[in-house]
C-alpha positions in Angstrom: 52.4 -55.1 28.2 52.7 -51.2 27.9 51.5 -49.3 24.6 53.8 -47.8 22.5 53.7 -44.1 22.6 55.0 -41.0 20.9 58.4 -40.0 22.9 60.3 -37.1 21.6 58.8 -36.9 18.4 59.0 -41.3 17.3 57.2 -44.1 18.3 59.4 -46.1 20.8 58.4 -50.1 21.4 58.1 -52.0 24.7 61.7 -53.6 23.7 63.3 -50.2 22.8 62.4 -48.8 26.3 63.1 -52.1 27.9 66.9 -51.9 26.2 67.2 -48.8 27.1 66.5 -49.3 30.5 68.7 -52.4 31.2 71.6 -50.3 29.7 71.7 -47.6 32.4 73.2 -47.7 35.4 70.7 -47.2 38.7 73.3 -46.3 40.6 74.5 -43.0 39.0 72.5 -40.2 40.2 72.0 -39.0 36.1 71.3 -42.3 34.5 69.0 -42.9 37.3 67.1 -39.9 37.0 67.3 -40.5 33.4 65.8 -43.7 33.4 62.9 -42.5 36.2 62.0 -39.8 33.6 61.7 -42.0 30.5 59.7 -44.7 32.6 57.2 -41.5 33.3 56.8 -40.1 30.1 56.3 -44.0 28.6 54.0 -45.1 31.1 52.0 -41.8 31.8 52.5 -39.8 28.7 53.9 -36.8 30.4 56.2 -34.6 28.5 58.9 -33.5 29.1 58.3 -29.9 29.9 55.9 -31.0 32.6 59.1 -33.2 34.1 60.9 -30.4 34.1 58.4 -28.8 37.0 57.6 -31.7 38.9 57.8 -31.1 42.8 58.0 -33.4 45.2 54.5 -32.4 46.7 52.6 -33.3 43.5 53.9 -37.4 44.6 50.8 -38.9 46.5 53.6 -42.0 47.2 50.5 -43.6 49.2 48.2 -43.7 46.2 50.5 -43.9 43.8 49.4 -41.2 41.9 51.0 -37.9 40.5 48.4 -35.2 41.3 49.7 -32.2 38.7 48.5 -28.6 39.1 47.3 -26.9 36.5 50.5 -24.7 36.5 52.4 -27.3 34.5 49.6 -29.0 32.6 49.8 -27.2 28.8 46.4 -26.8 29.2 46.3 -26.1 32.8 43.6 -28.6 33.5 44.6 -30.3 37.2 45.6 -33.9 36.3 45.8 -36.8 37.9 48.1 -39.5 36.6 48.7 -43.2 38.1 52.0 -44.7 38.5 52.9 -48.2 39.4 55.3 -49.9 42.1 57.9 -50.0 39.9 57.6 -45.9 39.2 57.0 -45.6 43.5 60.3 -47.3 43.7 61.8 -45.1 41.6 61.1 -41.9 42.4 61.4 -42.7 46.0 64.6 -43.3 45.5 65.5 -40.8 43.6 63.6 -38.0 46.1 66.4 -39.1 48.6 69.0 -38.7 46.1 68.0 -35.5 45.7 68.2 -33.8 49.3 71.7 -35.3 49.4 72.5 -33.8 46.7 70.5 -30.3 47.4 72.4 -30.4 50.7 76.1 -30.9 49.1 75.3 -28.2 46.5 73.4 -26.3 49.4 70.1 -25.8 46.8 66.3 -25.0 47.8 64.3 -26.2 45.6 61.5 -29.4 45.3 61.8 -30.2 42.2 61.6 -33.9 41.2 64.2 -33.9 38.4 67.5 -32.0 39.0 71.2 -31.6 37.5 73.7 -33.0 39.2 74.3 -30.1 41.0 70.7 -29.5 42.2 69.4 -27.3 39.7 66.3 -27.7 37.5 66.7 -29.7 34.8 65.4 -27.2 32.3 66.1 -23.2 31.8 64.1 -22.9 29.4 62.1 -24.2 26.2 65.1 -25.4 24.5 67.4 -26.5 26.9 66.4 -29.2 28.9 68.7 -31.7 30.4 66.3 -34.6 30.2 65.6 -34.7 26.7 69.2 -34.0 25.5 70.1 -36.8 27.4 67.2 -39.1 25.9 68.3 -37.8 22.3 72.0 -38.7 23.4 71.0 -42.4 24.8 69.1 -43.0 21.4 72.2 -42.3 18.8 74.6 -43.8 21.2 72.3 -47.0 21.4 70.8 -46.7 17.7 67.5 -46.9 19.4 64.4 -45.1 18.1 62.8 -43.6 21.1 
């Protein structure tokens, strides 16, 4: 069973993410992401400002293991995070859903988590896709996450 951890500012439970997660559509490029980002954050405590620079070479797929630079670590210690099968599926999938859609919108970039449109999620500080999105899914679902 996973620990409940602080997300965006609450204390989400196992069954609040598990909701969440059943409610979102996989195959829908956003709502995919969406859910790959919130399964991170849950299972590996990143936040959501480290998402937002995530590239594709910090995925050791084979180990299953995030190795993060110190770049976009807020206290820019290297660190090395474990993900399970469940996260490797995800983000595999969602890796290929992102060249097709660098390629349509004719982007070059390796970032993990993108707009629709193949952008980074996040311009800055205050404006991050991801977490609006999070916020958006808890009211919508009266979920505390």
């Amino acid at each position: 069973m996973l620990k409940t951890k602080k997300f965006l500012g609450r204390r989400a439970t196992d069954q609040e993410i598990k909701i969440l997660l059943s409610l979102l559509d996989l195959t829908d490029f956003v709502q995919l992401r969406d859910a790959t980002a919130l399964l991170l954050m849950y299972k590996t405590g990143m936040r959501v400002g480290m998402l937002a620079n995530l590239k594709e070479e910090h995925i050791d797929f084979n180990g299953e293991l995030l190795r993060l630079a110190g770049e976009i670590v807020k206290n820019r210690e290297p660190l090395l995070l474990p993900f399970d099968e469940t996260l490797a599926q995800l983000l595999s999938v969602l890796v290929n859903k992102n060249d097709e859609i660098r390629r349509t919108y004719k982007k070059d970039n390796k970032f993990v988590f993108l707009t629709k449109y193949g952008n980074q999620i996040a311009t800055g500080p205050s404006n991050n896709n991801i977490q609006k999105r999070l916020n958006r899914y808890a009211r919508e679902y009266g979920l505390r996450i």
